[in-house]
Each structure stands twice: as structure tokens, then as C-alpha cells.
N, C-alpha and C positions, 0 to 999 in steps of 0.2 A: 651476507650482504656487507658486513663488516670490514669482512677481509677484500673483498671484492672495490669496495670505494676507496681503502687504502690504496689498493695494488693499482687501480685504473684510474683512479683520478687525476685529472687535467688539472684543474685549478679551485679553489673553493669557493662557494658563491654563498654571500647571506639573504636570508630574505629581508626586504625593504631596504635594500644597499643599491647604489646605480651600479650597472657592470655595462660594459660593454661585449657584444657577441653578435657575430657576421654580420659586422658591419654597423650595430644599431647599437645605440647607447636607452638604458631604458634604468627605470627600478624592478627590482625582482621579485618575482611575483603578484604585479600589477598588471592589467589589462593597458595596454595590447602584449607585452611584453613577455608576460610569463614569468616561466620559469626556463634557463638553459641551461643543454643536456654538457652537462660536465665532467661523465664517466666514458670512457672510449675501450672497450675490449679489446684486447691488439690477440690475446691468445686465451687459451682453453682452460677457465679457472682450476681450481683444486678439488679436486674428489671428491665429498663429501660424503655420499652415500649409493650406494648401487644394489640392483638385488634384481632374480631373473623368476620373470612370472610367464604362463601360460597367457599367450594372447595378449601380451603387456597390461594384462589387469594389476593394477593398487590404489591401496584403499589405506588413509590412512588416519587414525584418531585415537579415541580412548585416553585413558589417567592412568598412570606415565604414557607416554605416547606410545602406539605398534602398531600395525599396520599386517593388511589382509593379503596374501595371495595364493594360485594354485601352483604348485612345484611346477616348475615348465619340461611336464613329458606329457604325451598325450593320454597316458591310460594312469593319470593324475586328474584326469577332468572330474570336475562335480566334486574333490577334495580341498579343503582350506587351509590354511595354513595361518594361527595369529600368532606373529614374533614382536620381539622388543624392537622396537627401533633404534634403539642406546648399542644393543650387541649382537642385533639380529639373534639373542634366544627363542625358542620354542617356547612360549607358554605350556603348564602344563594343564594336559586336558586341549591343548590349543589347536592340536586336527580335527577340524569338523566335519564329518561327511554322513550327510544326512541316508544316504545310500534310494536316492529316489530310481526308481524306474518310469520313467516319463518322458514325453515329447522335449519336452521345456524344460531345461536343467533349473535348478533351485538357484535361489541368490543369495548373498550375504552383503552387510553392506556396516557400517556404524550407525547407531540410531541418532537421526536427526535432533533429538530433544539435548544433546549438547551433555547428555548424562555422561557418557562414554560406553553406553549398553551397544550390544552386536545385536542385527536381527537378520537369521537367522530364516528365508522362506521356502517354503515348498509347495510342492500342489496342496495338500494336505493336512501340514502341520508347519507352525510358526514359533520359532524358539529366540526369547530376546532373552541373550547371555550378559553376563558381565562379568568384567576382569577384578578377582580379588587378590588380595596380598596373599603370599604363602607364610609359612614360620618363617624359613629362612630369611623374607623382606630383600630375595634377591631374584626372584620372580614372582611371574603374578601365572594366576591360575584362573583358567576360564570355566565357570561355573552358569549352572543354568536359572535365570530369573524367574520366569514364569512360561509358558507354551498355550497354544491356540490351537488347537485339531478342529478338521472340519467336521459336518456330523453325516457319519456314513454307515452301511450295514458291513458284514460281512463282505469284501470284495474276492471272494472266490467263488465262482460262480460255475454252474454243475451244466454239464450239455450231452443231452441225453441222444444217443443214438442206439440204431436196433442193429445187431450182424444177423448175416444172413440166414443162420438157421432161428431168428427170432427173439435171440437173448438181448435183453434189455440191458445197454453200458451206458455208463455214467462216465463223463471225462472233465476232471474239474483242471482249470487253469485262473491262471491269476492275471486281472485285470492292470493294465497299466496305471501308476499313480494320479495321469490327471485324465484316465479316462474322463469322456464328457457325460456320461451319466452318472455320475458320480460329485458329490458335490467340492467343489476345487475353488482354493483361493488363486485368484487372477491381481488383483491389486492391492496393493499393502501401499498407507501415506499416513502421515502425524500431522495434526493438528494443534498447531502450538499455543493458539489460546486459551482453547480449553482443554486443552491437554490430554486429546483422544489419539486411542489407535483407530483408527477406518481399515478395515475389509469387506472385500466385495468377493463374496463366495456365487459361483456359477453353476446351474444343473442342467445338462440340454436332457431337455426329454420330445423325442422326436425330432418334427423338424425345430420350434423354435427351444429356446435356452431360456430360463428362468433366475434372475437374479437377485440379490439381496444384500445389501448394505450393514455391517455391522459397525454398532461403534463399541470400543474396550476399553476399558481403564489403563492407560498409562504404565502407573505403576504396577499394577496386580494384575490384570489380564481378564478382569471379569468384565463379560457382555453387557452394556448397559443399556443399550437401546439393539433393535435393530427391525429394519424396512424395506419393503419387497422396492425393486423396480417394477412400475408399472408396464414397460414397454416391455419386448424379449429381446432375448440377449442371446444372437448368432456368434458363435466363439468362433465361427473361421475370418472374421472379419473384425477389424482393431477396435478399442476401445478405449475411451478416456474416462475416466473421475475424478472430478476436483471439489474439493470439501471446504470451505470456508467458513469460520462462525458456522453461521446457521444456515448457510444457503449449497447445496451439490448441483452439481453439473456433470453432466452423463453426453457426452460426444461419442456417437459412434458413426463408423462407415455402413454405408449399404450399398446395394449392388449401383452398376453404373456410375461408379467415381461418386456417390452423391454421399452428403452427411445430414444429423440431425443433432440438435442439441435439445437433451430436455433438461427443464430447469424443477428444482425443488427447494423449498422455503420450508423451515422448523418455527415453527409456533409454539410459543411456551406459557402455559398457562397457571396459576395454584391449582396443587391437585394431590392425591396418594399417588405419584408413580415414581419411577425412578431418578434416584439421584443424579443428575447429569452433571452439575456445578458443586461445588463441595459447600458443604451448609445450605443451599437451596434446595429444599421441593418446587419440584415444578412436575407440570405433566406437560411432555413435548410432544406433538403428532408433527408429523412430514408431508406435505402435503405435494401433489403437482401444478407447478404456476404457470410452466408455460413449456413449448417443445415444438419443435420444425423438422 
């Protein structure tokens, strides 16, 4: 920006100085006046930084700064790529690829909470990394925090058929990672006041879907609460979750364009149950307030 108000700049303007601009004589940065535009681009700044990603996805954060993408070939998809932002280096350990088999590729993204931590989603499993120093202190090395796995049985599953002269075969195959009966994270969000991870793990059994809310510790990963939705939960049709303090919000679509929003309220009581707040007991239940 530096170089850029050097290189373009028309004239300097102070603020609280009169200046005159198209035509109108005023103080700067007062109402009606403003402020006027004093940088005029005539051509194509300088280079700064470039890099080629799959799908132009980038992502960029962490201590020192680097930034996420996938090599831009096609049969790179679902691979991550964290480099330096300083010399486009490779972290080491910095290819991530969770290697899912699924409808719905995995995400990665920087974690919201400003740590500089990666998260890391799949149907199945949730890995929040972080960048540490190596010896050398001339890269950093992406190393694993803590991980979330959903709770699942064996997903290899046996199908029994008879050949014709009677003999009894067994042909095991292997379930897709977010098959729907199979219990699958759908929404991953932080909650920065009190400093939860939220997931909403999904099971369709049958026709309707069963769902439930987990809240995690931040920094550790461990479970500290978690609550069924009361309604079901149709995975071919979209879904929202919003978590606030103590209040979630469940928007989903249903057939014929229509929506519903149901609401829920946490009440906290003194009690023996789990620590939600750091130094409070409290016993919180979830309760449903309202829903259309």
C-alpha cells in the first residue's frame, strides 16, 4: 500500500485541512465532505505475490504467515499443500491429505480462534494442526494438536449371497466415508466466547436422520457436553447451525421450497456436571424454546 500511494498519488490531503475537489471547497474529513479520493492508478502495480491453486482456492494465516492450497492438477484434488508465505517453502509434514473416500471432499481452513491452528475436516475425523518451529528456525513444521473421530463400528460390512449349487459366499466391501448410516460430521464452527469447538455429527437410519450436537474443548479436544436434536435430520436437503453463548439455531430446508427454524436455549444451573466455563460448575441442559 506503501509503494502504491507513493507511486499513484495525485496530491496529499490532511485530515481537518480545507481542500478543494470537483469543484467543492470543504474540510476533510467532515460531513458532507468527506474524505477525497487522492490515489489514481494509471497502470498495473508491482508484483508482490502469485501462486497457482486448484480452483483458485487460498487460504491464508498462521505465526509467521502461510497460506493453504491444492497443487492445481486435477488428480491433486482432496491434497493440501501449507507453505511459507515469506519463500513459498513447503512446511515440513505440510502435505495434508486426509485420503477420504466420500461424496463430499474434506476441508481445511485456518482456525477462527486467531491461535494460528489449521482445522483439518472430514466426514469422520477432525485434525486441528499447528505450525511449530523446526531446529533449523528456518521452517516451520506442521504437527498434530489434538483430533475428533466420529463414533463408528467396524465399516466393512459382509453381504451374503448363495451360488447356485448352494454354497454360502460372503463379499465384504468397504463403505464410503460419509456413508449416511454411519455417524458423519456435517458442520464444524467456534465459538469465541466461550471458547468451544461445536459439531453436529449426523446418522440417517432409515428414512429420517438423527442428529446431535457436540461441544469440545478448544484447546484439548475433549467432549464436554453434547445433545441430540430433537427434530430429524434429512441429509439430502441443506442445513444450517448457528451457536451463540447459550442460544443454537437449526435452519433446515424441507420439501416444497419450505423452511423451519428451531430454536434452543442452555440453562445453567449449580450442579456436579461438567465443566463448560473454566473454574465454574455448573450443570447446563439444552432445552427446545421454539421451532416453525
Amino acid at each position: 500500500l506503501q509503494a502504491i500511494s507513493e507511486r499513484f498519488m495525485e496530491h496529499p490531503v490532511d485530515l481537518g485541512q480545507e481542500y478543494s475537489w470537483n469543484g467543492k471547497v470543504g474540510i476533510v474529513g467532515k460531513y458532507p465532505f468527506g474524505i477525497p479520493c487522492n490515489i489514481k492508478i494509471t497502470e498495473t502495480p508491482d508484483l508482490l505475490f502469485e501462486v497457482s491453486s486448484l480452483e483458485s482456492a487460498f487460504q491464508i494465516g498462521g505465526y509467521p504467515w502461510h497460506y493453504i492450497i491444492t497443487p492445481n492438477k486435477k488428480s491433486q484434488e482432496g491434497i493440501f499443500h501449507v507453505c511459507s508465505l515469506k519463500d513459498h517453502t513447503l512446511a515440513k509434514n505440510g502435505i495434508q491429505d486426509m485420503k477420504c473416500c466420500s461424496l463430499e471432499p474434506d476441508r481445511i481452513s485456518f482456525h477462527p480462534d486467531s491461535s494460528g491452528r489449521i482445522l483439518h475436516m472430514g466426514p469422520n475425523l477432525i485434525k486441528v494442526l499447528k505450525l511449530k518451529e523446526t531446529e533449523s528456525a528456518k521452517q516451520q513444521e506442521v504437527t498434530e494438536d489434538f483430533i475428533i473421530e466420529a463414533h463408528r463400528e467396524n465399516n466393512v460390512n459382509n453381504s451374503v449371497t448363495v451360488t447356485a449349487s448352494g454354497r454360502i459366499v460372503k463379499k465384504r466391501f468397504k463403505l464410503l466415508d460419509d456413508d449416511p448410516e454411519q455417524e458423519t460430521f456435517k458442520i464444524v464452527d467456534y465459538e469465541d466466547e466461550l471458547n468451544l469447538l461445536s459439531v453436529v455429527a449426523v446418522t440417517q437410519i432409515g428414512v429420517d436422520g438423527a442428529a446431535h450436537l457436540d461441544f469440545h474443548c478448544n484447546e484439548q479436544g475433549i467432549r464436554l457436553k453434547s445433545f441430540p436434536f430433537v427434530e430429524s435430520w434429512d441429509v439430502t436437503y441443506n442445513h444450517e447451525v448457528h451457536f451463540d453463548r447459550h442460544t443454537v439455531l437449526h435452519i433446515q430446508q424441507k420439501p416444497q421450497r419450505m423452511f423451519s427454524c428451531h430454536i434452543y436455549q442452555m440453562t445453567c444451573n449449580s450442579g456436579k456436571d461438567d465443566n463448560i466455563q473454566k473454574g465454574k460448575r455448573r450443570g447446563c441442559v439444552w432445552s427446545k424454546t421454539g421451532g416453525r
